[in-house]
C-alpha positions as a Markdown table, in Angstrom:
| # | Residue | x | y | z |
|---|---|---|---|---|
| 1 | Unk | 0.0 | 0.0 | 0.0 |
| 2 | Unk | 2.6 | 2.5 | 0.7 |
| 3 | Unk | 4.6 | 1.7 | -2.5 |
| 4 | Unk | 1.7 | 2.1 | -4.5 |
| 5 | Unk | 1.2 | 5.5 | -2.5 |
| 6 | Unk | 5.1 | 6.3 | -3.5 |
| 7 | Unk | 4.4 | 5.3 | -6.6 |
| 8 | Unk | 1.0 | 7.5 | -7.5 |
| 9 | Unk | 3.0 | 10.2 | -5.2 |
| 10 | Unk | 6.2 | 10.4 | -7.9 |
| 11 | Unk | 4.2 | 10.2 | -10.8 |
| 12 | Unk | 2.2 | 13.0 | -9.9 |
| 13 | Unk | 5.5 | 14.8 | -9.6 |
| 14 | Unk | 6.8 | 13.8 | -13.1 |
| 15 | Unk | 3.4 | 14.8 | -14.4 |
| 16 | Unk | 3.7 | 18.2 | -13.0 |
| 17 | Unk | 7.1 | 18.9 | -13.8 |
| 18 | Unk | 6.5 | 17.5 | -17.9 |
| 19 | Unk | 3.3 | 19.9 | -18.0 |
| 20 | Unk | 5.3 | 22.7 | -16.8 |
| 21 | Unk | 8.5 | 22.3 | -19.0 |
| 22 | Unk | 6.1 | 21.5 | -21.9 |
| 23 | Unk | 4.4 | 24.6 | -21.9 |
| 24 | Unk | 7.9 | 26.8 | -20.8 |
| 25 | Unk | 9.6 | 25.1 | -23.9 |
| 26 | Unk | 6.3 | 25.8 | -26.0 |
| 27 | Unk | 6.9 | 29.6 | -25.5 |
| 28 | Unk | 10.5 | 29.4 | -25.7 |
| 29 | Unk | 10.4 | 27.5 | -29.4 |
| 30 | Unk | 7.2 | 29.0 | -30.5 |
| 31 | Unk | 9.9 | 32.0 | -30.8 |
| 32 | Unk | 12.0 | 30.2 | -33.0 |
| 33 | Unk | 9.5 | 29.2 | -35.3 |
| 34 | Unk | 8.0 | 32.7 | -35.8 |
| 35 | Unk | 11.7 | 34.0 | -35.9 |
| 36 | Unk | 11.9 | 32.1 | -38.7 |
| 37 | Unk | 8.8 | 32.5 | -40.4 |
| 38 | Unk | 7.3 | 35.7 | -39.5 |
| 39 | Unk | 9.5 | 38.2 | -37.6 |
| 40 | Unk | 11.9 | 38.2 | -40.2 |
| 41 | Unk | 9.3 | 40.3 | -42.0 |
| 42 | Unk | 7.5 | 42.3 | -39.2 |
| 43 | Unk | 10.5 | 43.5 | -37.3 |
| 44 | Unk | 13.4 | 43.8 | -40.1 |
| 45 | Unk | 11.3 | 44.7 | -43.0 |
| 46 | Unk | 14.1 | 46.3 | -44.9 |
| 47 | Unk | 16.7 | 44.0 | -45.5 |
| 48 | Unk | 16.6 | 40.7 | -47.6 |
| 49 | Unk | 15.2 | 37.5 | -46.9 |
| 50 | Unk | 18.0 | 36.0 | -45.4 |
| 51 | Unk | 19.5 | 39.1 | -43.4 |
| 52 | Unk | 16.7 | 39.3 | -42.6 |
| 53 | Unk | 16.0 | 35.8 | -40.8 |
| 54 | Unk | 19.5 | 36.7 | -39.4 |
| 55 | Unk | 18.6 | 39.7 | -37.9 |
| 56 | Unk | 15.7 | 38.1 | -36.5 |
| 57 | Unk | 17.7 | 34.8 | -35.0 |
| 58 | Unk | 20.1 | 37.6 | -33.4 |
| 59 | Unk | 17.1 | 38.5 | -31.4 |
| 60 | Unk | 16.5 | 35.0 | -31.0 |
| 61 | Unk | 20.2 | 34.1 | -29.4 |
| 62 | Unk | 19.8 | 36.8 | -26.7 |
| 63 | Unk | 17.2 | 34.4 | -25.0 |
| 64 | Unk | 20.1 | 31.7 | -24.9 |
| 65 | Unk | 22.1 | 35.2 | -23.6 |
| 66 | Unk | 19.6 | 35.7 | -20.5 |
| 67 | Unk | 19.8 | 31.9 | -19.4 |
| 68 | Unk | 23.0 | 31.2 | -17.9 |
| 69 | Unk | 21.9 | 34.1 | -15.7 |
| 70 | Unk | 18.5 | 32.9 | -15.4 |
| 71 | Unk | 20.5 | 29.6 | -14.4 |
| 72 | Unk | 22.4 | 31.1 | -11.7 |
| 73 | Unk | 19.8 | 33.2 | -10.2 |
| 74 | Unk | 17.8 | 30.4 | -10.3 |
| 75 | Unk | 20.0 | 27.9 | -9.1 |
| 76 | Unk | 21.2 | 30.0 | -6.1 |
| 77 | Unk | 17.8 | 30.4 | -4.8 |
| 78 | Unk | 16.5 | 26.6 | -5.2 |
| 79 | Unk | 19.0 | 25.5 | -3.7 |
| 80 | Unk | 18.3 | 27.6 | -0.4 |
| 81 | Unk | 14.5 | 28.0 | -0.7 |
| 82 | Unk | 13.9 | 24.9 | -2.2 |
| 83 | Unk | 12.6 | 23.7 | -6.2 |
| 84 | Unk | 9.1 | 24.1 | -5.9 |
| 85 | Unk | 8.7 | 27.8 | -5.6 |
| 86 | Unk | 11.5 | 28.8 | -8.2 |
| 87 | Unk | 9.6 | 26.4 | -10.9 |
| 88 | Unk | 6.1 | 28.7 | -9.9 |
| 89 | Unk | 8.0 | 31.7 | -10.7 |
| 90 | Unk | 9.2 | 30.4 | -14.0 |
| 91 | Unk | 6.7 | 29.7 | -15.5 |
| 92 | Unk | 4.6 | 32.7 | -14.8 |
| 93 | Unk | 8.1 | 34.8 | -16.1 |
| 94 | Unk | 8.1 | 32.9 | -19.2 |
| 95 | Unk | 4.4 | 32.7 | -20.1 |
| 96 | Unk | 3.5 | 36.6 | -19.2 |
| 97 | Unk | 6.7 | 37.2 | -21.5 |
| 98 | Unk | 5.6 | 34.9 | -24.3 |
| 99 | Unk | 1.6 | 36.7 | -24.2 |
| 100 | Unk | 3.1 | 40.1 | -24.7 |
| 101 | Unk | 4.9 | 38.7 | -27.3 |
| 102 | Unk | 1.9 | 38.2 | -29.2 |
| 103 | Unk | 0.6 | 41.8 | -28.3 |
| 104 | Unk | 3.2 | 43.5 | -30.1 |
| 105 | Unk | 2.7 | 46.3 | -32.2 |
| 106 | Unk | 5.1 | 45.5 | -35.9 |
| 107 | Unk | 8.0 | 47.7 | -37.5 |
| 108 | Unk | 5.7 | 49.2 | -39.7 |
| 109 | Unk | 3.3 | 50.3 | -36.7 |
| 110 | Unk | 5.9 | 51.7 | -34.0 |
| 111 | Unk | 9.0 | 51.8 | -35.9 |
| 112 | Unk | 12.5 | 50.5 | -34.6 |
| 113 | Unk | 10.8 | 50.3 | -31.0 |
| 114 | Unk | 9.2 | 47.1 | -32.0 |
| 115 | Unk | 12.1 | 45.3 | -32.4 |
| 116 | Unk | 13.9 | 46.6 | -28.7 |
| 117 | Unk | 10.6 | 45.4 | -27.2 |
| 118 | Unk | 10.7 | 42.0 | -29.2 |
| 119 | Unk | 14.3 | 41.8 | -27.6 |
| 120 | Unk | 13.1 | 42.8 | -24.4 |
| 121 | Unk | 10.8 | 40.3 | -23.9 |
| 122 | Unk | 12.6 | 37.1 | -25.7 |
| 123 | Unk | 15.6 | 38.2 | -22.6 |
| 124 | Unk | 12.8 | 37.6 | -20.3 |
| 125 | Unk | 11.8 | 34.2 | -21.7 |
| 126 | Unk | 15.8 | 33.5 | -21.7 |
| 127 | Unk | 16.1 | 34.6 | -18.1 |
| 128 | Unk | 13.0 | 32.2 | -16.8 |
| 129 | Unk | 13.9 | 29.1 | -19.4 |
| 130 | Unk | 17.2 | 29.4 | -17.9 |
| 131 | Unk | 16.0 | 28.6 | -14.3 |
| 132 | Unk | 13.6 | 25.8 | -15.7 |
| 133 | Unk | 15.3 | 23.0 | -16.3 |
| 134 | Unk | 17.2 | 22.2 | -13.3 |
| 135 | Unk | 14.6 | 22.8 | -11.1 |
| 136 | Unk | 11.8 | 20.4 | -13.5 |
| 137 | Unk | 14.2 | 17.3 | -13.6 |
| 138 | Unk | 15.9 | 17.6 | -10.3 |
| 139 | Unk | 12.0 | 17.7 | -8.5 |
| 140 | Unk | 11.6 | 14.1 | -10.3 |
| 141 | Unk | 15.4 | 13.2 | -9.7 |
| 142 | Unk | 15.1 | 13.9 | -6.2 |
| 143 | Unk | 11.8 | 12.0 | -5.7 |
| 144 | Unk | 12.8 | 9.0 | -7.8 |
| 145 | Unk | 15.1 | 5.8 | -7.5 |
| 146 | Unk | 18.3 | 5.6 | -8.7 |
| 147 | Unk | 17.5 | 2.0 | -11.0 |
| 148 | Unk | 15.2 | 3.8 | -12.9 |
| 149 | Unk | 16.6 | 7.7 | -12.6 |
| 150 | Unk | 17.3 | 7.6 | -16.3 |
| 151 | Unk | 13.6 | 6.8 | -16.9 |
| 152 | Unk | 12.2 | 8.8 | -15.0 |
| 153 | Unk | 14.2 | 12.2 | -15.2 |
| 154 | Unk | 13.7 | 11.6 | -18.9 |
| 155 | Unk | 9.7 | 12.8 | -18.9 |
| 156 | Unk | 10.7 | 16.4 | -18.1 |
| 157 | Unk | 13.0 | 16.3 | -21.4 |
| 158 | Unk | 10.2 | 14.7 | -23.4 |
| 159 | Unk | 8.0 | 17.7 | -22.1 |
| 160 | Unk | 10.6 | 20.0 | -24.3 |
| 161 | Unk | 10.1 | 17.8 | -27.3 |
| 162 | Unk | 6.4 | 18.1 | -26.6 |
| 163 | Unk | 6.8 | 22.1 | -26.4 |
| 164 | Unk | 8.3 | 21.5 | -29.7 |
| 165 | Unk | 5.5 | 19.5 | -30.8 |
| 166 | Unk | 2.6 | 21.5 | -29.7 |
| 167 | Unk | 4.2 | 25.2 | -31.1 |
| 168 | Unk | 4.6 | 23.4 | -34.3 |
| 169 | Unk | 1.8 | 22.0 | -34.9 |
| 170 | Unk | -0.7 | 25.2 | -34.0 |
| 171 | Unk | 1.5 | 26.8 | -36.0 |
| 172 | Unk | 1.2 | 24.2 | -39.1 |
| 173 | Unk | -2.8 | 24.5 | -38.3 |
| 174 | Unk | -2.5 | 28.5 | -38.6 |
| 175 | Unk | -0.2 | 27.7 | -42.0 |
| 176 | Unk | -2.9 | 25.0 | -43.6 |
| 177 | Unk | -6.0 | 27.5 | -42.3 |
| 178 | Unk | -4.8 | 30.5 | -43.7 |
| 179 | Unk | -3.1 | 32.2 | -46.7 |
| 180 | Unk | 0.5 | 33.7 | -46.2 |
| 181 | Unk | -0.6 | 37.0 | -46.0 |
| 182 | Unk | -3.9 | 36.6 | -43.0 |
| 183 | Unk | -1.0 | 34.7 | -41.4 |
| 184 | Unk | 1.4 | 37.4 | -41.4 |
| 185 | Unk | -1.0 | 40.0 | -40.7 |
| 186 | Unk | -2.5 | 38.4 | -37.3 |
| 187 | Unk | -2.7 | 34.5 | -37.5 |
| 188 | Unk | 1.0 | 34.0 | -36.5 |
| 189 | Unk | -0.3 | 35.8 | -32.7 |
| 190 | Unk | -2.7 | 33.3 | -32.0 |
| 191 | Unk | 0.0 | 30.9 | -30.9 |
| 192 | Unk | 1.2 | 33.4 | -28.8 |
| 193 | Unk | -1.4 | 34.6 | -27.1 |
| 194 | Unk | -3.0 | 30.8 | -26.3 |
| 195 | Unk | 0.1 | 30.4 | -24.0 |
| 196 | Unk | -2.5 | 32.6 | -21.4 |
| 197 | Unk | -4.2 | 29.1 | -21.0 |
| 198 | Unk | -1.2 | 26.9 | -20.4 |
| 199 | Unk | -0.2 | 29.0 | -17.8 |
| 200 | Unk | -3.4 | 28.6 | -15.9 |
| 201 | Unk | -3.0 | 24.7 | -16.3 |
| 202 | Unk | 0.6 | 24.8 | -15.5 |
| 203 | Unk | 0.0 | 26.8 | -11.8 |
| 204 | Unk | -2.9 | 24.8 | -11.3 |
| 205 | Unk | -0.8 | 21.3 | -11.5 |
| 206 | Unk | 2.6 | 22.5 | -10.0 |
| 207 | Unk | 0.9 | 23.9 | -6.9 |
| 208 | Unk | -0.4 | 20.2 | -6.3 |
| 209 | Unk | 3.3 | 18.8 | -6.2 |
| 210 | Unk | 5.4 | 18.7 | -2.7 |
| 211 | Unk | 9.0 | 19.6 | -2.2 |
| 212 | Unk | 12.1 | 17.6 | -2.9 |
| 213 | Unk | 12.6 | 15.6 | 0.4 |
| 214 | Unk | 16.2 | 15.1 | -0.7 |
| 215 | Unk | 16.5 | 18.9 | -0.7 |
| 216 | Unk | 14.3 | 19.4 | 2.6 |
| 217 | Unk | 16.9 | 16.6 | 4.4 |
| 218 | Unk | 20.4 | 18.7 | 2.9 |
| 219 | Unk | 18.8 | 22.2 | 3.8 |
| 220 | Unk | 18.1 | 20.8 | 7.3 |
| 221 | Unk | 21.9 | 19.9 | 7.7 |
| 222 | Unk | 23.5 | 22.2 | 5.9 |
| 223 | Unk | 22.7 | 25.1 | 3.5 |
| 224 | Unk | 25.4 | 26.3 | 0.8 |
| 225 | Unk | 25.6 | 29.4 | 1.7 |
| 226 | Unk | 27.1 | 30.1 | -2.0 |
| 227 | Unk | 26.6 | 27.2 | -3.8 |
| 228 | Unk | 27.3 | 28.5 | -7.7 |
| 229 | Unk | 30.8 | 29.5 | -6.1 |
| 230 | Unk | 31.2 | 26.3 | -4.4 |
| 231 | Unk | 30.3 | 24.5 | -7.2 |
| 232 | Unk | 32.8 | 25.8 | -9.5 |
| 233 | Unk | 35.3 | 25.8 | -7.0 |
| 234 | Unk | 34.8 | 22.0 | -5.9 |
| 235 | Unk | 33.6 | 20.8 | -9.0 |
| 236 | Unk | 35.2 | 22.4 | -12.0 |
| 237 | Unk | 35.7 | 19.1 | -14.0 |
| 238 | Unk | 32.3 | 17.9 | -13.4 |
| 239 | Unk | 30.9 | 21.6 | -15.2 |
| 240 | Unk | 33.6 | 21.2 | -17.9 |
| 241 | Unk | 32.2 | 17.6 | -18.7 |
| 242 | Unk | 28.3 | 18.7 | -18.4 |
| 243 | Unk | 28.9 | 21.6 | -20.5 |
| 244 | Unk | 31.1 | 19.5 | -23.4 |
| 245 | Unk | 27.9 | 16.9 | -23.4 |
| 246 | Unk | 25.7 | 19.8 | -24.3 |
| 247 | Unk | 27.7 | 21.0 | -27.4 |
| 248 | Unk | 26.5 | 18.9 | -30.1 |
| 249 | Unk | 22.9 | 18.3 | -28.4 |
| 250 | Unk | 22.3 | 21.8 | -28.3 |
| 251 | Unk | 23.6 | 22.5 | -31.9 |
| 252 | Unk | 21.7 | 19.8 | -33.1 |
| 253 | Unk | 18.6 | 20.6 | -32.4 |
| 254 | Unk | 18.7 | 23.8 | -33.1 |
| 255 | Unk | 20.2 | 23.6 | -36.6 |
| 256 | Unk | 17.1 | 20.8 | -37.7 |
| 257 | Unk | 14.1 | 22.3 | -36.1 |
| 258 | Unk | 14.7 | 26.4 | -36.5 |
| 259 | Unk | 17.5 | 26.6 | -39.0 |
| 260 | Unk | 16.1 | 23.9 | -41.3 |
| 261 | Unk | 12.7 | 25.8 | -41.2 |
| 262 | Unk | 14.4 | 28.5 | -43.1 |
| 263 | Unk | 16.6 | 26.5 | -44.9 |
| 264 | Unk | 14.2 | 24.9 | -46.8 |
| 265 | Unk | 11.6 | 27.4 | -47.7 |
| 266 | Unk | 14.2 | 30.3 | -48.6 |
| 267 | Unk | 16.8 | 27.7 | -49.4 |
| 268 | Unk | 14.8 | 25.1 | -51.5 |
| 269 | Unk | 12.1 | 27.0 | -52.1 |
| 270 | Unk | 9.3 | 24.3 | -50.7 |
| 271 | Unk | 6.7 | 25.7 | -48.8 |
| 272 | Unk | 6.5 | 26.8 | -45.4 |
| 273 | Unk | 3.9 | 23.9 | -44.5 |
| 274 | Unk | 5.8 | 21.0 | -45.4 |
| 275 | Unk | 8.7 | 22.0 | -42.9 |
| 276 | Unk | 6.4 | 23.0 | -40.1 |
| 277 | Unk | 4.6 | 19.2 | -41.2 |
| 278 | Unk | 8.2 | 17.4 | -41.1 |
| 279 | Unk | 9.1 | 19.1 | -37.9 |
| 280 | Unk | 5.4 | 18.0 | -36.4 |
| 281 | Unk | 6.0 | 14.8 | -37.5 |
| 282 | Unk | 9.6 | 14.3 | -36.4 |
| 283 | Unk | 9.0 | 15.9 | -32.9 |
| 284 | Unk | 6.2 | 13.2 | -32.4 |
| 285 | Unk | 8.9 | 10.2 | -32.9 |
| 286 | Unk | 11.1 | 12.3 | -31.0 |
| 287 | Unk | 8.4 | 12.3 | -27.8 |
| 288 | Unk | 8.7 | 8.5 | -28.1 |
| 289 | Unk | 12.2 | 7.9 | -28.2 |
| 290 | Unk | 13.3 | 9.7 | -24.9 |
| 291 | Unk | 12.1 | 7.5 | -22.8 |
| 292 | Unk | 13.0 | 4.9 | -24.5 |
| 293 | Unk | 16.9 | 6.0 | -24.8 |
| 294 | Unk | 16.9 | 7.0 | -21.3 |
| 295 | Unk | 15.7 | 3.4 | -20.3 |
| 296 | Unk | 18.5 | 2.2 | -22.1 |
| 297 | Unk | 20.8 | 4.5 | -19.9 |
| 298 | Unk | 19.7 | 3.3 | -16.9 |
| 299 | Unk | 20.4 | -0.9 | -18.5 |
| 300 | Unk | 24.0 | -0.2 | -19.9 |
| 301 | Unk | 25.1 | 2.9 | -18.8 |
| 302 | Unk | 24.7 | 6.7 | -20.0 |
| 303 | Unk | 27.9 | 6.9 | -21.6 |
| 304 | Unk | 27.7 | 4.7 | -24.5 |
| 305 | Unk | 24.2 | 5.7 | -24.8 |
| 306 | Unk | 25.2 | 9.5 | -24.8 |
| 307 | Unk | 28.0 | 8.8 | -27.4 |
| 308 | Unk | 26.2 | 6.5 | -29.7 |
| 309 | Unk | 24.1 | 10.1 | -29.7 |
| 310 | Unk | 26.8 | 12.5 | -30.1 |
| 311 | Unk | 28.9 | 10.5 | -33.1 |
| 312 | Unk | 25.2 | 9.7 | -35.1 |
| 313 | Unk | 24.9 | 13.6 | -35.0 |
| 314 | Unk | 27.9 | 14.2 | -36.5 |
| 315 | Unk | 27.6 | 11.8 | -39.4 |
| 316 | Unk | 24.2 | 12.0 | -39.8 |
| 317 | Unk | 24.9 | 16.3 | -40.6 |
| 318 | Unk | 26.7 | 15.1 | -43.8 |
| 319 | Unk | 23.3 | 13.2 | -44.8 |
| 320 | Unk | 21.1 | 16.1 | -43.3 |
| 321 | Unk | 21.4 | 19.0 | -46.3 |
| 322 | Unk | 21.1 | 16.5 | -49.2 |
| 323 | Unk | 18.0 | 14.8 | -48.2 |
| 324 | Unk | 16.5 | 18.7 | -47.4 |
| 325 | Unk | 18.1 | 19.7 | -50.9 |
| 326 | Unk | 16.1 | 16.3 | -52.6 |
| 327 | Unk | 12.6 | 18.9 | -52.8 |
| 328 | Unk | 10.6 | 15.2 | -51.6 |
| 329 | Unk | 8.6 | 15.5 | -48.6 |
| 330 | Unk | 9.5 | 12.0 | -47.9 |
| 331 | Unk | 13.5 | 12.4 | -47.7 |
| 332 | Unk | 13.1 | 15.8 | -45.7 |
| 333 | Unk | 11.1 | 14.1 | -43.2 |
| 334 | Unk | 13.6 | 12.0 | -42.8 |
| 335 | Unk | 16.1 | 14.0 | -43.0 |
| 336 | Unk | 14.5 | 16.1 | -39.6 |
| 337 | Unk | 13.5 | 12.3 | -38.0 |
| 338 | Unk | 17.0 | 11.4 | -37.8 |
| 339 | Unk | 18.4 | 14.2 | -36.4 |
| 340 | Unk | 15.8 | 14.4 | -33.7 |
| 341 | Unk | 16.2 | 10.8 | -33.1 |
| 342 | Unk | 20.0 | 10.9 | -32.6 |
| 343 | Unk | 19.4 | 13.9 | -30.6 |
| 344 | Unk | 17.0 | 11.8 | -28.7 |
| 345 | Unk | 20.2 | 9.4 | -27.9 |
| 346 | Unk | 21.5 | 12.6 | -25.7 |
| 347 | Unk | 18.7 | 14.3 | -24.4 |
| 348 | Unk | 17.0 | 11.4 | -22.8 |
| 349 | Unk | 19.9 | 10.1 | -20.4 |
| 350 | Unk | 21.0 | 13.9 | -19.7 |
| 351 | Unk | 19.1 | 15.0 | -16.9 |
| 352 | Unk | 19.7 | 12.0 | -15.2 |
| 353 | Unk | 24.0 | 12.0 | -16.1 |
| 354 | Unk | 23.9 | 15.7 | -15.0 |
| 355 | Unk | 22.1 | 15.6 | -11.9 |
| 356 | Unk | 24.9 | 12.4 | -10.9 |
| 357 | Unk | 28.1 | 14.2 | -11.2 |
| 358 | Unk | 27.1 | 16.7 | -8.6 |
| 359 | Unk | 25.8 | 16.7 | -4.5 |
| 360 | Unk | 22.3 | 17.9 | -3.3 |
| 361 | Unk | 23.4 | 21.2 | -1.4 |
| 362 | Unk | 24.9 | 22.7 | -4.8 |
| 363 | Unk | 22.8 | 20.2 | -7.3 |
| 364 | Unk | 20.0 | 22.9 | -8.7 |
| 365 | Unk | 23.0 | 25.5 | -9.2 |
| 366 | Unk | 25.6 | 23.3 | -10.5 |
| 367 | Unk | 23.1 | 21.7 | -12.9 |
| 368 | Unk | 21.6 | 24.6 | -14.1 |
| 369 | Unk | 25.3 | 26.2 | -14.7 |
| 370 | Unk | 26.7 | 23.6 | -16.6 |
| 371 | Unk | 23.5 | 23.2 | -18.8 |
| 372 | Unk | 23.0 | 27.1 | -19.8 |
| 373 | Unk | 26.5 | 28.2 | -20.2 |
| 374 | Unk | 27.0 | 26.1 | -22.8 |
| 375 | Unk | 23.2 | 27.2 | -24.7 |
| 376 | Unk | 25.4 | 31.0 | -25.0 |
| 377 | Unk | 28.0 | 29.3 | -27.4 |
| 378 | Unk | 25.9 | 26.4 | -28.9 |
| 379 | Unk | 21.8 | 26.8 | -29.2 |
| 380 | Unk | 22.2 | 31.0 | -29.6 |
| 381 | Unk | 24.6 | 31.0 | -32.2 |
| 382 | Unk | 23.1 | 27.5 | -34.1 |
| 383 | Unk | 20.9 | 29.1 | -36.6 |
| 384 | Unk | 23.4 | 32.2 | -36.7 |
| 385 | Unk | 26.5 | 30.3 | -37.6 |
| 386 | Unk | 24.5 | 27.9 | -40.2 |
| 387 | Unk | 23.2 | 31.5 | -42.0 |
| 388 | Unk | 26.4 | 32.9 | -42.2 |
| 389 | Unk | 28.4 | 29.8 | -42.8 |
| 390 | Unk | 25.4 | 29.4 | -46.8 |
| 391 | Unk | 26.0 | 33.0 | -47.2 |
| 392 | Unk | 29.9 | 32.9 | -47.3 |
| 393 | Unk | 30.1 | 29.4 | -48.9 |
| 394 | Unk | 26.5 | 29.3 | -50.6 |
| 395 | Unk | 27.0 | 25.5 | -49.7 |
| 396 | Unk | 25.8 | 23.6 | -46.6 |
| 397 | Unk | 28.9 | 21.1 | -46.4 |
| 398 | Unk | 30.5 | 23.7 | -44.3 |
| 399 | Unk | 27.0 | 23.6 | -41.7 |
| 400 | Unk | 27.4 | 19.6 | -41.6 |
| 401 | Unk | 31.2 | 20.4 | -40.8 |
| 402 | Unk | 30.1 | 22.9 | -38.0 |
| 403 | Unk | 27.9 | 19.8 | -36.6 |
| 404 | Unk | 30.3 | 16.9 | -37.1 |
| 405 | Unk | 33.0 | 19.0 | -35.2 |
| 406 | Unk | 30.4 | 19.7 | -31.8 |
| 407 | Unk | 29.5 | 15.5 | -32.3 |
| 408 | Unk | 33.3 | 15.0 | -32.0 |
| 409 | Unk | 33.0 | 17.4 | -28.9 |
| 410 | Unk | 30.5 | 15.8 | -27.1 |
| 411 | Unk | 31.3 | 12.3 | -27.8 |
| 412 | Unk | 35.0 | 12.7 | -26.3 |
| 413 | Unk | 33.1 | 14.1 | -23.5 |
| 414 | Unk | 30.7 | 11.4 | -23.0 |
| 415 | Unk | 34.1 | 9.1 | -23.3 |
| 416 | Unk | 35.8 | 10.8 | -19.9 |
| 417 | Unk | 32.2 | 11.0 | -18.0 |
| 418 | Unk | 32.0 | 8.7 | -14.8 |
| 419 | Unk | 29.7 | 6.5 | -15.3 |
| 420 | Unk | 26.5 | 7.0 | -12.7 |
| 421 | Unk | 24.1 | 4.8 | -13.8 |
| 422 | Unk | 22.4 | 3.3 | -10.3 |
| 423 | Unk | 24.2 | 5.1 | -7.9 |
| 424 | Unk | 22.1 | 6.5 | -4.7 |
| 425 | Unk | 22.2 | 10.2 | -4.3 |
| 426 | Unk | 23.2 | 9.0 | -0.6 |
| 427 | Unk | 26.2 | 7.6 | -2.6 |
| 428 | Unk | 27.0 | 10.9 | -4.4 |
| 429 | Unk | 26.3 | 13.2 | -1.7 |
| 430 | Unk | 28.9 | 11.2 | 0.6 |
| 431 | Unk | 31.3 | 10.9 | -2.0 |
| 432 | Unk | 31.3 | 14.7 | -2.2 |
């Protein structure tokens, strides 16, 4: 009786915490979409199609800009107030940012103000995205076992593929409803502003969800009084690994669903609905491999899962551009599919081979630290680097170079990892 209480007790957590991070990573990509699509043309009217999507994924990086500090505000204070409340304040950050968003006025209405408020508010969804993700899969870390951590830390990273999911496909509904123009004029808000209702779900189901007792047992012996300090000065190796795992995850994904977007309808010259359909479709399979990666992790180990991840990415770039270039809806499906799924292969173990390398009294800050600093360099400057790289070149060998180079990068860093897999955080925590 009092497993099956334990048991409907954590998944109620893991419920809360994927409902919240999907709707925080719904706003956060729903940005990259539209930066893609639309706001190359509402905000940066006067310069060509692809300055102009460069322009607008400039605004775009700043939100990878605000979350290393989002991180270590964040961190700091879940680790000495606790996860729950941080998480609260998140999500009401990053969904009040993402409705005004949808509220703004266009270059052509307010001038070059529209764009400093566009930037504005895409540093505020940066700042609360950056405190997200630590708090969301440390919650179900701290409540879980550590057989089946892999497992279940990996639900809060399906809820990002399920942000993905659901901002895509609103946004392929808008595409198929609607003619370019109604969608450019006031369709592309829509998405936007539904993010009011999200919000009310999300508080509704976090406010049901207890503290981390793991976190409630370290604060009662001992707070870090500092802990971003003292983890960098106890654990700088352990920040140097998390960060190197990140590269070619982060690049990845980045370069196939926001980059690819433009890539094939100003690139290719298909049409702006079979991406957003390829990336719907893709983010779905994506959902479903996760978990299914992660439970690997927790069978043979997150390292060889991790760099079976990382080294796919980097070969699978060199097969990425040619299937987009083919013009068949098949082949670029498959083209985003793999991607997703080798990105899959890192994202679904990482929570869990994050939240092991560190102790509880400095886990939400260390976490968080290692996972946004490396979203500055990586995720920001993704879709940048790509643009720049096709208008220099005007080939997109030199973008699958760019990618097999942060594979190589996180696959060496997967190779000098410890392994975790099944170690107690009692273990960790005394270790450390």
């Amino acid at each position: 009786m009092a497993e099956t209480a334990e048991r409907r007790g954590l998944g109620k957590v893991i419920g809360a915490s994927m409902i919240g991070t999907t709707i925080e990573w719904y706003d956060f990509f729903l940005y990259g979409t539209a930066a893609a699509l639309v706001f190359n043309k509402l905000f940066f009217p006067q310069a060509d199609p692809l300055t102009g999507s460069l322009l607008a994924f400039a605004t775009y990086a700043l939100g990878f800009a605000a979350r290393p500090l989002g991180g270590l505000v964040f961190g700091h204070f879940g680790d000495r107030i606790g996860r729950k409340r941080l998480l609260m304040l998140s999500l009401m950050l990053m969904g009040g940012a993402t409705v005004l968003i949808g509220c703004l006025p266009t270059y052509a209405q307010i001038g070059a103000a529209a764009p400093l408020l566009l930037i504005l508010l895409r540093l505020v969804q940066g700042f609360a995205v950056g405190g997200e993700w630590g708090g969301a899969v440390l919650i179900v870390a701290e409540h879980g076992d550590a057989a089946r951590r892999g497992f279940w830390t990996s639900w809060p990273q399906a809820g990002v593929a399920a942000g993905n999911l659901i901002s895509a496909a609103i946004l392929a509904i808008m595409a198929a409803v609607q003619s370019d123009a109604d969608f450019l004029a006031w369709g592309w808000r829509i998405p936007f502003l539904l993010s009011v209702v999200l919000i009310g779900v999300g508080w509704w189901v976090r406010s049901t969800v207890a503290e981390s007792p793991l976190f409630l047992e370290a604060r009662a012996e001992a707070a870090a009084s500092a802990p971003v300090v003292e983890a960098i000065r106890t654990r700088p190796k352990a920040l140097l690994t998390g960060a190197g795992l990140r590269v070619a995850e982060n690049i990845c994904y980045y370069v196939v669903t926001t980059f690819a977007i433009t890539y094939v309808v100003e690139v290719a010259g298909l049409p702006r609905r079979l991406a957003l359909n390829a990336i719907l479709i893709a983010s779905a399979v994506q959902f479903a491999a996760i978990p299914l990666f992660a439970m690997l992790s927790d069978r043979i180990g997150r390292r060889p899962v991790y760099a079976i991840g990382a080294a796919g990415t980097g070969l699978w770039a060199f097969a990425f551009f040619r299937l987009l270039d083919s013009g068949s809806t098949v082949w670029v499906t498959v083209a985003i599919i793999g991607g997703l799924i080798f990105h899959a292969a890192m994202y679904g173990p990482q929570a869990a081979f994050l939240a092991e390398m560190f102790p509880t009294r400095i886990r939400y800050s260390a976490v968080s630290l290692s996972y946004q600093l490396t979203s500055i360099v990586a995720g920001s400057l993704a879709p940048i680097i790509a643009i720049a790289l096709l208008q220099a070149t005007h080939s997109s060998i030199w973008i699958s170079v760019y990618v097999g180079v942060a594979g190589a990068i996180s696959f060496v860093s997967a190779l000098l990892a410890r392994e975790t897999r099944g170690k107690s955080f009692a273990e960790i925590d005394a270790e450390a």
